[in-house]
N, C-alpha and C positions, 0 to 999 in steps of 0.2 A: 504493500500500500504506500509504503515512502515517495517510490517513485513518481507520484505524481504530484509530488508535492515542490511547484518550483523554488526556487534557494537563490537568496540574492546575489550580485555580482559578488569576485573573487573580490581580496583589496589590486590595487596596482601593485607590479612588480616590484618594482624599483623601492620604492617606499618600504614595504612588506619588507622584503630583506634586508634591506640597509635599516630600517628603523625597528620593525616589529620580530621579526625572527630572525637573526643574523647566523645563527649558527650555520646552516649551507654555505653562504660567503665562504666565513669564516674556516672552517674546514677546506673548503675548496681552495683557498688560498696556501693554509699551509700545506694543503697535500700537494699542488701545484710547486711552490718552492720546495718541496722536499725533491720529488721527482726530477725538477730541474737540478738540485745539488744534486744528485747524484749520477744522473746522467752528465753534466760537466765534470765532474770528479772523474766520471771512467772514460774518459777525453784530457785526461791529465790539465784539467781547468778547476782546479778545487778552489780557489780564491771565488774567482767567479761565480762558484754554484754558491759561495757560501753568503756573498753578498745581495745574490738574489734570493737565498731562503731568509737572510736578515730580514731582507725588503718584506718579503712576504708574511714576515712576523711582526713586522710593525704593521704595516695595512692590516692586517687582520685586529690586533689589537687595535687599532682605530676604528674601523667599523665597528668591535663590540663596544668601545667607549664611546659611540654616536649614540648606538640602542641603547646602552645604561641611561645616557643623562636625559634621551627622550622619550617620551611618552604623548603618543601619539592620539586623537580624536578614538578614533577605534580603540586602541587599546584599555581607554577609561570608561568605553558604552561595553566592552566585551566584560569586563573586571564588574561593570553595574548589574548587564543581564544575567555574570552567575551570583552575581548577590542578592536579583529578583527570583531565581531561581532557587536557590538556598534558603530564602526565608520563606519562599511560599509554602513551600514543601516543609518547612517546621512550624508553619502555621506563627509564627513571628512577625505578628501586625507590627508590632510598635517600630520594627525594625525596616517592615516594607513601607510602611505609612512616607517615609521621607524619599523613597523611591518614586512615590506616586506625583502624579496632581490632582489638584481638585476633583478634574472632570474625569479622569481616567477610567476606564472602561473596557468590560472583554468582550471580545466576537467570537461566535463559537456556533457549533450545531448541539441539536439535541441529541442524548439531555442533560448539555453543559450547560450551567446555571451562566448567566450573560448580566452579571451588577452592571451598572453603571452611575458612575460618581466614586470617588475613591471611597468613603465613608460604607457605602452598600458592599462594593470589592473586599474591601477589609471584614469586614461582617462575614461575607457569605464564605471567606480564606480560614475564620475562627470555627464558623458552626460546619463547615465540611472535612477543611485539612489537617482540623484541631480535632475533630471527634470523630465524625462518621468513618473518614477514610485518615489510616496512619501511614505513613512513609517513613518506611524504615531504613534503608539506603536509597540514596540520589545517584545517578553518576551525569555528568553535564558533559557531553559534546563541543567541539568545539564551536564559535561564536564569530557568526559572520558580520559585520559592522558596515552600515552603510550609510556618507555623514552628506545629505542630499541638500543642506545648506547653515549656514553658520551658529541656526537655531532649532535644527530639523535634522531628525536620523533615525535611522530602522536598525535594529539587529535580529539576529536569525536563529534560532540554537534549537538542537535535539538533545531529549534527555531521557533517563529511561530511570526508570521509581520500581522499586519491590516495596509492595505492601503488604502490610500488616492485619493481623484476625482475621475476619470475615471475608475482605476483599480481597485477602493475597489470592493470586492466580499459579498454585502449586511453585509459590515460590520463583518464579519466574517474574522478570522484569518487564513492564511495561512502556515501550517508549514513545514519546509524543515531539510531534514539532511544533514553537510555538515564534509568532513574529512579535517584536515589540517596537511600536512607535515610540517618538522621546522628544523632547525639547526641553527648551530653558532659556531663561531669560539672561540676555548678555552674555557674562562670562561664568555664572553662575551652575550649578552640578544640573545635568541630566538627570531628567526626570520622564516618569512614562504617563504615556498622554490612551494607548492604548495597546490591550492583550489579544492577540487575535492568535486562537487557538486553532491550528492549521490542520493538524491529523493528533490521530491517538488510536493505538496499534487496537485493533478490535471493535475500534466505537465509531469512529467514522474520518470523514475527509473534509475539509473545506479549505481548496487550493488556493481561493481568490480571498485574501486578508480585507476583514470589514465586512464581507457579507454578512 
């Protein structure tokens, strides 16, 4: 059933590894200067290989000190959506409550409960995810981030929940896709403006976010 569920753009290349995930660079670099020493080495050019694996260990060390000290649009809406994820799933209002805004609101098929207003959302997180249904392990997929203008962005994420008593499904994980709209004002923390619950393994589809 996943498959039909479309997944927003990748981030840009460039970006992504120099800022967000460097480690391929990085790696490629030093494996690239290793290779070149030693191929110069057995061409009796050992100065040479060794100045170019230098090279290739400061670049690499640069690139990972660009990803250290930045932190990118994405990387702070991907770090929020597993924190809306993480509280939802512990039923920890007080803690999703500063995620939200006011109007926030879920889209969803039946028979997902659809609050709308942050106040009813938070309500409907305590009398469901607090009682009826427990989750006992999360595990969160990765988080697609998409920053569509300076106060506006989507993120993407699959997660899969083993629940507890009554609902557990012999123990077996249940995973769901869910999109999150966000804004905020100025400079000020993202925030989710709405939940639109995509798929949920066994229960249903809803490919187009907001119907």
């Amino acid at each position: 059933m996943t498959s039909v569920v479309p997944t927003l753009p990748a981030a840009p290349v460039l970006p992504h590894y120099l800022l967000e995930d460097p480690w391929p660079v990085v790696v490629g670099l030093l494996l690239a200067g290793l290779i070149a020493a030693i191929v110069l080495h057995r061409r009796d050019r050992l100065k040479s290989g060794l100045r170019i694996l230098g090279l290739a260990v400061v670049l690499a060390a640069g690139v990972y000190a660009l990803a250290s000290l930045v932190t990118t649009e994405r990387e702070v809406l991907a770090a929020r959506t597993r924190d809306a994820a993480t509280f939802t799933a512990a039923a920890k209002v007080s803690d999703l409550r500063d995620l939200l805004t006011e109007r926030a609101s879920v889209h969803a098929f039946n028979p997902i409960p659809v609050p709308h207003g942050r106040e009813e959302l938070l309500d409907t997180v305590r009398s469901t995810l607090g009682h009826s249904i427990i989750v006992k392990e999360l595990t969160i997929g990765p988080v697609r981030a998409v920053v569509d203008g300076p106060n506006v962005a989507r993120t993407q994420v699959r997660v899969w929940a083993k629940l507890d008593g009554e609902q557990a499904f012999y123990n077996a994980p249940i995973g769901a896709w869910f999109r999150l709209d966000w804004t905020r004002e100025a400079l000020g923390p993202w925030r989710i403006t709405g939940i639109n619950v995509m798929q949920i393994d066994g229960v249903g589809v809803n490919p187009s976010p907001g119907d």
